[in-house]
C-alpha positions in Angstrom: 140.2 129.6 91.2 138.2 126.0 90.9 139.9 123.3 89.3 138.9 122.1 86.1 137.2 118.8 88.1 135.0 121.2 90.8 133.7 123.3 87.0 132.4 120.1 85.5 131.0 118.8 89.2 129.1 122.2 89.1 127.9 121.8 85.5 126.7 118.3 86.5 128.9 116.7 84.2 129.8 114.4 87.0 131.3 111.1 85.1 133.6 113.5 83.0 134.6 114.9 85.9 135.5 111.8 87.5 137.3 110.5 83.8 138.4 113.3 82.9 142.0 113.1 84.7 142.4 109.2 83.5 141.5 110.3 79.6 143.6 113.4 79.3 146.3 110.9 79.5 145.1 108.3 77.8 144.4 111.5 74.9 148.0 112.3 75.2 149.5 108.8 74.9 147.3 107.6 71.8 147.3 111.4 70.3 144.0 111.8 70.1 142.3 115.2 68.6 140.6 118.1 70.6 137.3 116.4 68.8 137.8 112.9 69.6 138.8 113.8 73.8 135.8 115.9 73.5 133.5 113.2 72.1 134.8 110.3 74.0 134.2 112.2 77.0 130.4 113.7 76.1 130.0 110.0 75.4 130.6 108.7 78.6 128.9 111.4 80.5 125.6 110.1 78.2 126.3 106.8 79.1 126.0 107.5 82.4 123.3 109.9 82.5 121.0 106.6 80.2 122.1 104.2 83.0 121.0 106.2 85.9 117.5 107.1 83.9 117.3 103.5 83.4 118.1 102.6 87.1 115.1 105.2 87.9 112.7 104.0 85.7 113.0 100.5 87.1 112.9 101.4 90.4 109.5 103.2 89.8 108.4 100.9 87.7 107.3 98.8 90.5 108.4 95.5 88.0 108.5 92.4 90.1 112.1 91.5 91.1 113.3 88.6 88.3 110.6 88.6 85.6 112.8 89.3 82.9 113.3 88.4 79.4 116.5 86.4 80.6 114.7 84.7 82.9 111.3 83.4 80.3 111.1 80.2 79.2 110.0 81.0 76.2 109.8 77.3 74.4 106.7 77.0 76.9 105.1 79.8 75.1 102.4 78.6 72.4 104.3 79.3 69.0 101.7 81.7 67.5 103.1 84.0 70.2 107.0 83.2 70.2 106.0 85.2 66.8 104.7 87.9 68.2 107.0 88.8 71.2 109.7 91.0 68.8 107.2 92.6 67.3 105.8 93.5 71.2 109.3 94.2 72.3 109.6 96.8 69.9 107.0 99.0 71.7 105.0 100.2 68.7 102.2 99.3 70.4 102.8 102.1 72.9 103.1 104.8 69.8 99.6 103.6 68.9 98.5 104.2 72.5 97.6 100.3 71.8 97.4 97.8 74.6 98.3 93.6 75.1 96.4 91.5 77.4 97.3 88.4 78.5 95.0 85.5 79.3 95.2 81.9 80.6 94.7 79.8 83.4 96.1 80.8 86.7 99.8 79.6 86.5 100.8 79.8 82.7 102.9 82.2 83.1 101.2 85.5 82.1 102.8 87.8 84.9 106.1 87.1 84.0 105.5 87.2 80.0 104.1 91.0 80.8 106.3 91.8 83.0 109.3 90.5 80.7 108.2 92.9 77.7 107.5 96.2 80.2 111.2 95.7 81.6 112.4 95.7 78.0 110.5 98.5 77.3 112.2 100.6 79.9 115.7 99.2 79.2 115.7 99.6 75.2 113.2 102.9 74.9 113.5 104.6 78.5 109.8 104.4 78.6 108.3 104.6 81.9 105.9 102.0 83.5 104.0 101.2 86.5 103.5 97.6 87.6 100.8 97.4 90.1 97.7 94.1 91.2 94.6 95.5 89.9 93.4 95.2 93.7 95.6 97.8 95.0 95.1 100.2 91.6 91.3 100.1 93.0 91.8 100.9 96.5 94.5 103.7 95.1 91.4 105.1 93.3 88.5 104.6 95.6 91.2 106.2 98.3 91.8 109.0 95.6 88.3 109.5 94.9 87.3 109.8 98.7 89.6 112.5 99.2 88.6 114.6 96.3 91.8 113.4 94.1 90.4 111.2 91.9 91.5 113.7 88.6 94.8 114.4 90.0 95.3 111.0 90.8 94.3 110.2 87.0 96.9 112.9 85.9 99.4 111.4 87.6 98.9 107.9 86.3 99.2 109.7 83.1 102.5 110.2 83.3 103.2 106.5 82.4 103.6 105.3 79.0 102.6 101.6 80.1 100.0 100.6 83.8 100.2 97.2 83.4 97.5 95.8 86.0 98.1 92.2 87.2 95.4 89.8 87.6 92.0 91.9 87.3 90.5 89.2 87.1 90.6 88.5 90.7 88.8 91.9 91.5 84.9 91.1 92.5 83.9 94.5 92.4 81.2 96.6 94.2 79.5 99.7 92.1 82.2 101.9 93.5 84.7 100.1 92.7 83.4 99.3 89.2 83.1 103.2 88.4 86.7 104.2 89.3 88.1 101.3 87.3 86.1 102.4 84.6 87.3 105.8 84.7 91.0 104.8 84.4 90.7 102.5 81.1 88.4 105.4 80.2 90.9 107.8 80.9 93.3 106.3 79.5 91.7 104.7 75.7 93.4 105.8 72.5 96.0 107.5 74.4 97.8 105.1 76.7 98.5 102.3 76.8 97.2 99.4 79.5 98.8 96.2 79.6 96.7 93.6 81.7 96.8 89.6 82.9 93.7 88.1 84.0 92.5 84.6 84.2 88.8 85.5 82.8 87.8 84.9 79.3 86.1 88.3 78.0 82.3 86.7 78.6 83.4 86.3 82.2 83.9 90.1 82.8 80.3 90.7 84.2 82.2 89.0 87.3 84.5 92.1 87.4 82.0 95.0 86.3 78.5 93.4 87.6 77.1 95.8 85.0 75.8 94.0 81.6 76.4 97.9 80.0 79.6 99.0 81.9 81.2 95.7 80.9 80.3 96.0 77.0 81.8 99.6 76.7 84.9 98.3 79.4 85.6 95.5 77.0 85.3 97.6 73.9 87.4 99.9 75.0 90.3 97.6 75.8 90.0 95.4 72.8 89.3 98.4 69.8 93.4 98.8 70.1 95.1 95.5 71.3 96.9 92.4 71.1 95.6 89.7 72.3 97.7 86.8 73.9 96.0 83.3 74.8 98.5 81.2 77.3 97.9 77.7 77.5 99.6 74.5 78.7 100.4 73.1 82.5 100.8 75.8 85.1 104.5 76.6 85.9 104.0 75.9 89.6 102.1 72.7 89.4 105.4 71.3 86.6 107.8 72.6 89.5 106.1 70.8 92.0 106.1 67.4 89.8 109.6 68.0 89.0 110.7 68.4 92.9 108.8 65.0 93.5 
């Protein structure tokens, strides 16, 4: 006959199994009831089961190592959006199928002010995200597209609450590479959510979608559901650099 540790192991109740011996006595000593040893230990086995989600989601996320919230300097950030950032922490925005973009000069910060609110995202509403450079999401597509994937490829995409897409505006596009981009905000307006950084004001886009047309409905798309974020002030780096000198 299995032991009563080998049972939960099978069941997958691994972190009762592996408290369960330490807690019985614990029970015993403090004379705790059958309820409260059952809930502390159902407790701890959803403790554990949240912190390994959590470890997977940040894993797949993709989120670039140390662009955190704890890690923000967030007295650089313009006031108007100090305000804002609970609000965008929350993740309402994502309920809405609503997205944020970020602009400023290259250097103000954008990436990490992004990447600060996905990582809370994941840690305080297990939802899942995909970080990725706007380059590579195109050459994902046009790969995707080449090989007859191009829906499945879209589908899968879809499984993330949050594709945030880091500097598009570095992308110079060719028509091909215009139309698959297209199809993923298309794909994914008013019902998921997009978070992007680029270092292009809105009338600069025809740099991106070389189409006059394809950048009006692009840009309408994006902006019908959004927040807006304007960063300002000296670039990171360049204050860095003065500072070392």
């Amino acid at each position: 006959m299995k032991d009563i540790p080998c049972l939960l192991r099978a069941l997958n109740l691994s972190e009762i199994a592996l408290k369960s011996e330490e807690l019985t006595i614990q029970a015993g000593r403090e004379g705790w009831s059958h309820e409260q040893y059952l809930r502390v230990l159902c407790e701890l086995e959803l403790d554990r089961r949240m912190q390994r989600r959590t470890e997977r989601l940040l894993k797949e996320s993709h989120l670039p190592h140390g662009k955190t919230l704890a890690t923000l300097d967030q007295e650089r950030l313009p006031l108007k959006l100090r305000r804002q950032l609970p609000s965008l922490l929350d993740g309402q925005f994502i309920q809405e199928a609503g997205n944020i973009l970020a602009f400023g000069l290259p250097g103000r910060g954008k990436t990490h002010l992004l990447c600060a609110i996905a990582h809370e995202l994941i840690l305080r509403r297990g939802c899942r995200v995909l970080f990725m450079p706007a380059i590579h999401l195109v050459q994902q597509l046009l790969i995707a597209k080449r090989d007859l994937k191009l829906e499945s490829f879209l589908r899968k995409l879809d499984g993330f609450d949050v594709v945030l897409l880091d500097d598009i505006g570095y992308i110079q596009q060719s028509r091909e590479e215009m139309e698959v981009l297209f199809a993923f905000l298309s794909e994914r307006y008013e019902r998921k959510s997009i978070m992007i950084t680029s270092n292009l004001v809105f009338s600069e886009w025809d740099k991106i979608f070389k189409d006059p047309m394809t950048t009006a409905a692009a840009i309408d798309r994006l902006v019908h559901h959004s927040t807006i974020l304007e960063i300002d002030g000296e670039s990171v780096r360049a204050e860095a650099a003065r500072k070392r000198r």
